[in-house]
N, CA, C and O atoms as CSV, one atom per row, in Angstrom:
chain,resi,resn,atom,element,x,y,z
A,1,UNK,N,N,0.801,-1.189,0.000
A,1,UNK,CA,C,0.000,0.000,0.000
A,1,UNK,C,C,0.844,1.254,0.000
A,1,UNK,O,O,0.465,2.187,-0.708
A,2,UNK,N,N,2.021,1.386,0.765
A,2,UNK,CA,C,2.608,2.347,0.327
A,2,UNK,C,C,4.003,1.862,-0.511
A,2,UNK,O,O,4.691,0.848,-0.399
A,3,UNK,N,N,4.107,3.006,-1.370
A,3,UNK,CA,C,5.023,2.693,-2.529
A,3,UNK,C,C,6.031,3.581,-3.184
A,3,UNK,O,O,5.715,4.458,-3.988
A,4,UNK,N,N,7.329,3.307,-2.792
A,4,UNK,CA,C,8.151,4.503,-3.747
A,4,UNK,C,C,7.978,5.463,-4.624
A,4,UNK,O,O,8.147,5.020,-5.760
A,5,UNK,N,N,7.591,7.124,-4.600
A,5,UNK,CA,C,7.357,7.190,-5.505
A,5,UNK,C,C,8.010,7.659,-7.067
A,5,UNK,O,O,8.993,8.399,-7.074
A,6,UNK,N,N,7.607,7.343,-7.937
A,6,UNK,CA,C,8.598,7.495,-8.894
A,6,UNK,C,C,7.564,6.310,-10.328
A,6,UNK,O,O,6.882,5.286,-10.288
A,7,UNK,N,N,7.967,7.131,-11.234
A,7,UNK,CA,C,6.689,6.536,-12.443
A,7,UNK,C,C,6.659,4.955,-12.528
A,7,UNK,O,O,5.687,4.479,-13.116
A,8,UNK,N,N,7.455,4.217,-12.095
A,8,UNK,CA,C,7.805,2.714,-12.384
A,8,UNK,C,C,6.533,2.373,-11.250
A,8,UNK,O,O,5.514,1.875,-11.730
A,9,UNK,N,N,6.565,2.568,-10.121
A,9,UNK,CA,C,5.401,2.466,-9.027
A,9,UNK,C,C,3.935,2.946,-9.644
A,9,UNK,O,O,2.922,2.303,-9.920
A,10,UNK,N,N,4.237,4.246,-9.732
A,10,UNK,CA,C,2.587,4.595,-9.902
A,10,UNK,C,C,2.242,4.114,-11.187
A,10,UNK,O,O,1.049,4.302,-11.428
A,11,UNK,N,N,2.800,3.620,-11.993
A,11,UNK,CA,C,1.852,3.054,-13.124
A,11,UNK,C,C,1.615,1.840,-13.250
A,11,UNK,O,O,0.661,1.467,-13.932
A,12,UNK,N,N,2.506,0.897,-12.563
A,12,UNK,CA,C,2.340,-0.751,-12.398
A,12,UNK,C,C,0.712,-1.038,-10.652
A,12,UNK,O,O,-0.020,-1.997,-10.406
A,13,UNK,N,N,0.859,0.197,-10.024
A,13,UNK,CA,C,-0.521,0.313,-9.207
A,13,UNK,C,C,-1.155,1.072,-9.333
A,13,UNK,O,O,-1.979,1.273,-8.441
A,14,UNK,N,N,-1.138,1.920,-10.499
A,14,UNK,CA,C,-2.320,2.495,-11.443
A,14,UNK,C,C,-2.764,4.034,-10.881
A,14,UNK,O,O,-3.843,4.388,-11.357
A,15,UNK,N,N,-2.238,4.864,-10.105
A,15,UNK,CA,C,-2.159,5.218,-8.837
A,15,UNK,C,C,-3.107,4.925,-7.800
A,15,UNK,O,O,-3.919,5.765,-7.412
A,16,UNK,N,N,-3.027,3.690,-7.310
A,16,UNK,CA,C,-3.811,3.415,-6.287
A,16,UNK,C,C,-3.555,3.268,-4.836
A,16,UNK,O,O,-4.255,2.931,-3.881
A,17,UNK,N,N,-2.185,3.672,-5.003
A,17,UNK,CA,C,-1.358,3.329,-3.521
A,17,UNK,C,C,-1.194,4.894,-2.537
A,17,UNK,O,O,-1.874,5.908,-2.697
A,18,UNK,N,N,-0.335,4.731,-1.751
A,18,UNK,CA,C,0.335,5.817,-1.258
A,18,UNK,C,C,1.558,5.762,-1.231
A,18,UNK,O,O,2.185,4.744,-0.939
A,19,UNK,N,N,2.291,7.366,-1.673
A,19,UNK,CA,C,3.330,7.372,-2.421
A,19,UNK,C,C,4.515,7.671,-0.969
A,19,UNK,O,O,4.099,7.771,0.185
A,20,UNK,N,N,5.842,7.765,-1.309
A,20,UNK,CA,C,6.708,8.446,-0.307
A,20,UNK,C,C,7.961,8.617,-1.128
A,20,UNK,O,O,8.337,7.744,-1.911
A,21,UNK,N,N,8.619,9.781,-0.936
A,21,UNK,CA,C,9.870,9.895,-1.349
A,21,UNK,C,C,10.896,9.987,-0.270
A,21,UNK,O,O,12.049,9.597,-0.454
A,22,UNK,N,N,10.421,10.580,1.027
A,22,UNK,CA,C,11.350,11.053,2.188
A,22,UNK,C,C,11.108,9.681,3.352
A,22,UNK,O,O,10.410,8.762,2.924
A,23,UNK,N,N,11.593,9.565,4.588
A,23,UNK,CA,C,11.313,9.145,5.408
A,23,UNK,C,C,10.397,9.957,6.331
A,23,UNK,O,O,10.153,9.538,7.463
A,24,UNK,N,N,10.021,10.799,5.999
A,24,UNK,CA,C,9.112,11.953,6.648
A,24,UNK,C,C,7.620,11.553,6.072
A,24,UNK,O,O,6.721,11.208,6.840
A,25,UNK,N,N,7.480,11.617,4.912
A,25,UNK,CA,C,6.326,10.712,3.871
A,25,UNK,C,C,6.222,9.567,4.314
A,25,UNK,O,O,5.025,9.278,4.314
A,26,UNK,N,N,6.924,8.626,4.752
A,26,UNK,CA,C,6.719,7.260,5.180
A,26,UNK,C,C,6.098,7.788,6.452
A,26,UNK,O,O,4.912,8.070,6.624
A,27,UNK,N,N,6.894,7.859,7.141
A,27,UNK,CA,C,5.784,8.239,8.287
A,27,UNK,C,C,4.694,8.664,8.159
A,27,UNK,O,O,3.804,7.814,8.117
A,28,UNK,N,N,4.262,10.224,8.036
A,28,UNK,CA,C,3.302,10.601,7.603
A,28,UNK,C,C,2.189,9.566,6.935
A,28,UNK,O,O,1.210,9.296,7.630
A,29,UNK,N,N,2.321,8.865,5.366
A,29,UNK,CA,C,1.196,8.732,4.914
A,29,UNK,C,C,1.032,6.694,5.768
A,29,UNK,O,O,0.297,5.858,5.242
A,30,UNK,N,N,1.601,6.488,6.624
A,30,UNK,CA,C,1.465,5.160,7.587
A,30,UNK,C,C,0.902,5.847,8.654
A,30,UNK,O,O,0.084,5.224,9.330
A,31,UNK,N,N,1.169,7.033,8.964
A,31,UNK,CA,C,-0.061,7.501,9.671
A,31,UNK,C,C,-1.381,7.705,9.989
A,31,UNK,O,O,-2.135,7.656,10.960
A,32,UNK,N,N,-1.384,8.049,8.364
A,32,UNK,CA,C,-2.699,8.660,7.382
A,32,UNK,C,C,-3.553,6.550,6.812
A,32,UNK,O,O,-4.737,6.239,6.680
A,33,UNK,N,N,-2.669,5.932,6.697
A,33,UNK,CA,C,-3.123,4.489,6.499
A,33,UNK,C,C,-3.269,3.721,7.852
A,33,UNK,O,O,-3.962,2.708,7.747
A,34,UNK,N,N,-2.874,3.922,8.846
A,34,UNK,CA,C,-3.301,3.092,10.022
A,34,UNK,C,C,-4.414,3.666,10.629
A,34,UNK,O,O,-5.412,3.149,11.132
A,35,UNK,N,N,-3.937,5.273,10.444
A,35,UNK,CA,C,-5.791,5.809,11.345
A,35,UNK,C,C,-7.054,5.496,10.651
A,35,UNK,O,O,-8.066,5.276,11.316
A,36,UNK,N,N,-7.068,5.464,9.498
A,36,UNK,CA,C,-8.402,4.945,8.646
A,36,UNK,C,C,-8.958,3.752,8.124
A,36,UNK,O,O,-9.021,3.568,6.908
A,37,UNK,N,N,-9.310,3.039,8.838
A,37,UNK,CA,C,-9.365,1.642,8.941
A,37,UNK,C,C,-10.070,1.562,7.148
A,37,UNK,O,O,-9.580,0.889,6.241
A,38,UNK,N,N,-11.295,2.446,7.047
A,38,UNK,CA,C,-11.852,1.779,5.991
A,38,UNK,C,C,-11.353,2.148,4.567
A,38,UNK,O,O,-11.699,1.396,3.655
A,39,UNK,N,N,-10.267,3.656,4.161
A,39,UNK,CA,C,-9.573,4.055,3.454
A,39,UNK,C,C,-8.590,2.727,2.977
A,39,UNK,O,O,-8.477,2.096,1.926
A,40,UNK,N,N,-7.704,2.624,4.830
A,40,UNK,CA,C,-6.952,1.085,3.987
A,40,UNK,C,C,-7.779,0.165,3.536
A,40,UNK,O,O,-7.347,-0.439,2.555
A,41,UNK,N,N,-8.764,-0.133,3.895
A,41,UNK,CA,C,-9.644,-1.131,3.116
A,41,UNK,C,C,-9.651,-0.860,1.527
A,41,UNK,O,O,-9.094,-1.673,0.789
A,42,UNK,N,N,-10.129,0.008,1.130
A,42,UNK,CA,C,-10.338,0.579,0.232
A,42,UNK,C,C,-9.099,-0.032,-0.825
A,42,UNK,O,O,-9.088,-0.933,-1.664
A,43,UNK,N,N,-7.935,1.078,-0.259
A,43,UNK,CA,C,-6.568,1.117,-0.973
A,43,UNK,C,C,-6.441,-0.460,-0.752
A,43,UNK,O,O,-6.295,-0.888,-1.897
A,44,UNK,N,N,-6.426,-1.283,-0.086
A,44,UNK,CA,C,-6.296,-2.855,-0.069
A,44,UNK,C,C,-7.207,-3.510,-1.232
A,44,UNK,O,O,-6.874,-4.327,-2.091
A,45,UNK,N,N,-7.913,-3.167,-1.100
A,45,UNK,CA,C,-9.437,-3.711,-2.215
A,45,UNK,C,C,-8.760,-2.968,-3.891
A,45,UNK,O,O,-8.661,-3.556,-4.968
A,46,UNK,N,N,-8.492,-1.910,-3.647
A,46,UNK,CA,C,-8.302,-1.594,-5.300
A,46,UNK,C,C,-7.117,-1.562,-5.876
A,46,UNK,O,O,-7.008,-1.255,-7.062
A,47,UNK,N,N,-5.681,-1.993,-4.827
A,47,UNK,CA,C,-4.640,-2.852,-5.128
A,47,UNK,C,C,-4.963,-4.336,-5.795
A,47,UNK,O,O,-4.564,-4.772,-6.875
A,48,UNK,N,N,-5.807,-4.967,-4.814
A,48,UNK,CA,C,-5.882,-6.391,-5.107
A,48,UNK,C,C,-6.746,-6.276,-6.278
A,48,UNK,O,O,-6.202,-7.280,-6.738
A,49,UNK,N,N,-7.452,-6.023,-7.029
A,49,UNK,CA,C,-8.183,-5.859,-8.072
A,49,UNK,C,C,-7.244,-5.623,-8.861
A,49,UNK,O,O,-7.290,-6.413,-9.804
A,50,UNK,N,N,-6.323,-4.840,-8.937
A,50,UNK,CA,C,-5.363,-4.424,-9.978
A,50,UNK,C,C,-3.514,-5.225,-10.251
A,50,UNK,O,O,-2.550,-5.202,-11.016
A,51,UNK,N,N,-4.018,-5.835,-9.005
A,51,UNK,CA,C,-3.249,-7.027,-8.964
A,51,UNK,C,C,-3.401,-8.310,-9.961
A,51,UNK,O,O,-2.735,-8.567,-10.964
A,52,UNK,N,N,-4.552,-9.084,-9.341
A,52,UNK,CA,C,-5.377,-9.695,-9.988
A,52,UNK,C,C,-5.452,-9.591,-11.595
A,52,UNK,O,O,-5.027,-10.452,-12.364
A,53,UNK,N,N,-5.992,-8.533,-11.916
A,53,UNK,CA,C,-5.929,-8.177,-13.148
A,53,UNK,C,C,-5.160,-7.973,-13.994
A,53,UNK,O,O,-5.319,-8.176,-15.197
A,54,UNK,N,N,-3.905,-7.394,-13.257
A,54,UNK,CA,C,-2.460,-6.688,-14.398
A,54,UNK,C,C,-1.336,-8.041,-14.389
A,54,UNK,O,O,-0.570,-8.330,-15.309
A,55,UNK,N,N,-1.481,-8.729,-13.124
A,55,UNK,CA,C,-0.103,-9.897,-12.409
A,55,UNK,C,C,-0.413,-10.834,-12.081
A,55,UNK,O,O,0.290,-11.382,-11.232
A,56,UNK,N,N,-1.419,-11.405,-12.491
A,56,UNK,CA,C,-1.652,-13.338,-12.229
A,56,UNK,C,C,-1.219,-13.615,-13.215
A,56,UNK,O,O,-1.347,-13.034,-14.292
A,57,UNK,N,N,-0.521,-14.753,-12.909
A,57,UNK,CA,C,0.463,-15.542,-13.949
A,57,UNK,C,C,-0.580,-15.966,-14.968
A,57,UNK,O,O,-0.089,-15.981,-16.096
A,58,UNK,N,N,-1.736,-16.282,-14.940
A,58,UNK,CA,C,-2.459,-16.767,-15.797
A,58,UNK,C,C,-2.790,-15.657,-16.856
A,58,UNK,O,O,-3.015,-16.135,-17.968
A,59,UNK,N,N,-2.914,-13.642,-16.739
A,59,UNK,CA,C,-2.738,-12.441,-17.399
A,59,UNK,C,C,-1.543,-12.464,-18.005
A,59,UNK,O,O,-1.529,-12.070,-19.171
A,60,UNK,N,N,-0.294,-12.906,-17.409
A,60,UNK,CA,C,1.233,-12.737,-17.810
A,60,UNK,C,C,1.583,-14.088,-19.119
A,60,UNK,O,O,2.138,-13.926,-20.205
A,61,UNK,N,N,1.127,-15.153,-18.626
A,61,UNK,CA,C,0.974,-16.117,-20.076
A,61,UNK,C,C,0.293,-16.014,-20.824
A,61,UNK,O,O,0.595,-16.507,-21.911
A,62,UNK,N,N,-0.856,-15.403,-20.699
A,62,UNK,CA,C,-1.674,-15.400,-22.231
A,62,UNK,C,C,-0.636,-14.012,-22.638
A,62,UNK,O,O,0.233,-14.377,-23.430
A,63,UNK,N,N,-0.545,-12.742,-22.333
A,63,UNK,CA,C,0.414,-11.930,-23.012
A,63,UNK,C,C,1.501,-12.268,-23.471
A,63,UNK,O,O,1.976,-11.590,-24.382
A,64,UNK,N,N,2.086,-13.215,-23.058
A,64,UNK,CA,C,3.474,-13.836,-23.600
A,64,UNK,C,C,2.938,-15.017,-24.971
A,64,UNK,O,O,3.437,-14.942,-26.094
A,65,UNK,N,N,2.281,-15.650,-24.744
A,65,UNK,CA,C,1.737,-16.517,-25.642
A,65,UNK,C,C,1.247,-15.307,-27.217
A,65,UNK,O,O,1.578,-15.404,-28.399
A,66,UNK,N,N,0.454,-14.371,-26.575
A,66,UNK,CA,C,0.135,-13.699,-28.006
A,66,UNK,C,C,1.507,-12.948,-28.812
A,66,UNK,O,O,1.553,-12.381,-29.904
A,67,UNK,N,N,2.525,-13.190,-27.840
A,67,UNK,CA,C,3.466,-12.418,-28.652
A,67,UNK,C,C,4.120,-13.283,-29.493
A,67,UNK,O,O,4.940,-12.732,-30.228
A,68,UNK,N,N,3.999,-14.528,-29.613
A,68,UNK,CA,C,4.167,-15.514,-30.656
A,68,UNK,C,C,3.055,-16.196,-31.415
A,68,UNK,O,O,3.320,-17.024,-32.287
């Protein structure tokens, strides 16, 4: 849920995460994710959807298969 930020991150989790560049940001947005129980839900729920969807091996072989 939280994730480096920098374009390689936010586009492989679509921006669905929370970002940090500093150790000040880490803190901060683990702040902002532990006080809101149903936000992390949320950000948990629309990770795993985009998980699911972009990175099951079963998404990653049919793309490899069509490239031959």
């Amino acid at each position: 849920m939280l994730a480096f930020d920098c374009v390689y991150n936010r586009a492989t989790t679509e921006e669905k995460a929370l970002y940090w560049k500093t150790a000040d940001d880490i803190v901060r947005q683990g702040k902002t994710l532990f006080a809101d129980d149903l936000r992390r839900s949320l950000i948990a729920a629309d990770l795993h959807e985009t998980g699911t969807r972009l990175y099951a091996w079963e998404q990653i072989a049919r793309r490899y298969n069509a490239l031959y």
